[in-house]
N, C-alpha and C positions, 0 to 999 in steps of 0.2 A: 421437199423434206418430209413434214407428216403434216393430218391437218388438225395435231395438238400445235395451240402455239408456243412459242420459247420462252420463258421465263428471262429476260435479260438481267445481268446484274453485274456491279462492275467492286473491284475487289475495294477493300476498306482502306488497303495502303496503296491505295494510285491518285493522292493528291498531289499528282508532279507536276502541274499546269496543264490537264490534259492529254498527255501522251500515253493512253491506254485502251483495253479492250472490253470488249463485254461479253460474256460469258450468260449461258442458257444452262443448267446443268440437269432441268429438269425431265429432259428428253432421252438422260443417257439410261436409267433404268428399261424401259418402256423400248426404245428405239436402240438403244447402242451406239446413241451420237451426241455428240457432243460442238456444238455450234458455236463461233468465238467470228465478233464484230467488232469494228473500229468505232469506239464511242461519239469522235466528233464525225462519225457518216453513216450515221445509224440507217441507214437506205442504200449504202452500197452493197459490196461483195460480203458473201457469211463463206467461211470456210467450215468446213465438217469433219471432226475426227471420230472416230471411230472411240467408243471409253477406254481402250486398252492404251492408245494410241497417246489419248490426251493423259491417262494417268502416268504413263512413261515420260512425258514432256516435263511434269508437273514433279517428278520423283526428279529429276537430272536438272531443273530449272532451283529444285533449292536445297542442291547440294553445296555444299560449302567449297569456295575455291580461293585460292591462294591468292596475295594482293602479288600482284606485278613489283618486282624488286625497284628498285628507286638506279642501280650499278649491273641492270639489263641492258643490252645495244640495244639502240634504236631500229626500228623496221627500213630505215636508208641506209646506216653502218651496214647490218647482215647483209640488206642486197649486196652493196660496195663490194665487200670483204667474199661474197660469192659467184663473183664475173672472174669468169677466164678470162687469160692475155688471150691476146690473138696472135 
């Protein structure tokens, strides 16, 4: 990657028992990377986005979206309801 190291930090609203990332963001000025790891394997894989890349994630990740209707089919009715006879 470079040989600055990452700054890791992990967001303020991920008290979900765990199930989050860690983020470097200190790299993206300087480098134009932006580095994101799995908090409980902090020695596995880093994936690398590009700041363009990750600020596009990050604009589309909190955009506001619609609740699921409650009087939606199910994801087994659709299939059903779109098999041809034979």
């Amino acid at each position: 990657m470079t040989s600055e190291a990452p700054r890791w930090f992990t967001s303020s609203y991920s008290d979900n028992g765990g199930a989050c990332i860690e983020v470097a963001t200190n790299l993206a000025a300087a480098h134009d990377v932006v580095p994101v790891r799995d908090s409980k394997n902090t020695d596995g894989a880093v994936l690398s986005f590009t700041t363009g890349t990750w600020s596009s994630f990050i604009a589309y990740a909190g955009q506001p979206r619609p609740r699921p209707s409650s009087t939606a089919p199910s994801p087994a009715s659709w299939r059903a309801s779109r098999r041809r006879p034979r």
